[in-house]
C-alpha positions in Angstrom: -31.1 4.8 5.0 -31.6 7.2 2.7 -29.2 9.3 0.9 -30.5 12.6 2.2 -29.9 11.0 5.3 -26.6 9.6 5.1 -25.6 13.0 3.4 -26.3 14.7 6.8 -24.7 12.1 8.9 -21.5 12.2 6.5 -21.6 16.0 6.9 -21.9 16.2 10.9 -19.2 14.1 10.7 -17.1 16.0 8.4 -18.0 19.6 10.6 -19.5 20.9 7.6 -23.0 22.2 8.6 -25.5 23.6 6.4 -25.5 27.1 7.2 -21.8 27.4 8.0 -20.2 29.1 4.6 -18.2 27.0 2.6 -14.8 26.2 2.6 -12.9 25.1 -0.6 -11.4 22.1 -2.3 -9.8 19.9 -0.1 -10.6 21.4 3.2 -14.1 19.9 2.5 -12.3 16.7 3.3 -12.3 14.2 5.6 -8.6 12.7 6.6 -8.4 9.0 5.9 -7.8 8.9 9.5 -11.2 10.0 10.4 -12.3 8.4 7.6 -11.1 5.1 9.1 -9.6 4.3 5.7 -8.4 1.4 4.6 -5.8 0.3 1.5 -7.6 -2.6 1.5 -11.7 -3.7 1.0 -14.0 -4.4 4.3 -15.8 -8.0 3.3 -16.9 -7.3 -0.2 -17.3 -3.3 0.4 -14.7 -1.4 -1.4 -13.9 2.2 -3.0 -14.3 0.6 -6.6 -18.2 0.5 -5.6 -18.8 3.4 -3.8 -21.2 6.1 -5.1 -18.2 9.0 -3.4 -15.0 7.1 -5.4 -13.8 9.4 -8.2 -11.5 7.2 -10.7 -8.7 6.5 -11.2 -8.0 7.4 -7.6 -9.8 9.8 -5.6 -13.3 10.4 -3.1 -15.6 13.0 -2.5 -14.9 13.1 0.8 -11.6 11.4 1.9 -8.6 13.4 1.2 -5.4 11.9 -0.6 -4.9 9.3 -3.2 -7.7 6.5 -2.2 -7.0 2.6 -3.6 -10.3 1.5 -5.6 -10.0 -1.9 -3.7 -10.0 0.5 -0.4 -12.6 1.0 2.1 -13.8 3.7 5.0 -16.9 4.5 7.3 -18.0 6.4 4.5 -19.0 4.0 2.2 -22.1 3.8 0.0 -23.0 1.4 -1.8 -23.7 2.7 -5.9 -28.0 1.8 -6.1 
């Protein structure tokens, strides 16, 4: 998939759509509940390699603090 693609899915999912106007800072937000978020890593997937983590403890998408060995349906894996 590529990350145009999965940028569109992740959006759907979020309700933002292109041409709606944007709304600010954490609003933008998915909850870790539809997320699916996890404290903990999914196999050997976790925050701490995910091209949306923001260190020390944040995502792009996922509202809330967010555990670098965590995981959610969001994940992408840094190329």
């Amino acid at each position: 998939m590529r990350r145009r693609e999965f940028v569109a899915i992740l959006m759907g999912a979020a309700g933002i759509g292109i041409s709606a106007p944007r709304r600010a800072g954490a609003a933008e937000k998915m909850s870790k509940q539809e997320a699916e978020y996890q404290d903990s890593p999914k196999d050997i997937r976790m925050c701490a390699t995910c091209t949306l983590f923001v260190p020390p403890h944040s995502c792009k998408v996922v509202e809330g603090d967010i555990s670098r060995y965590g995981w959610c349906k969001a994940f992408a894996l840094a190329d």
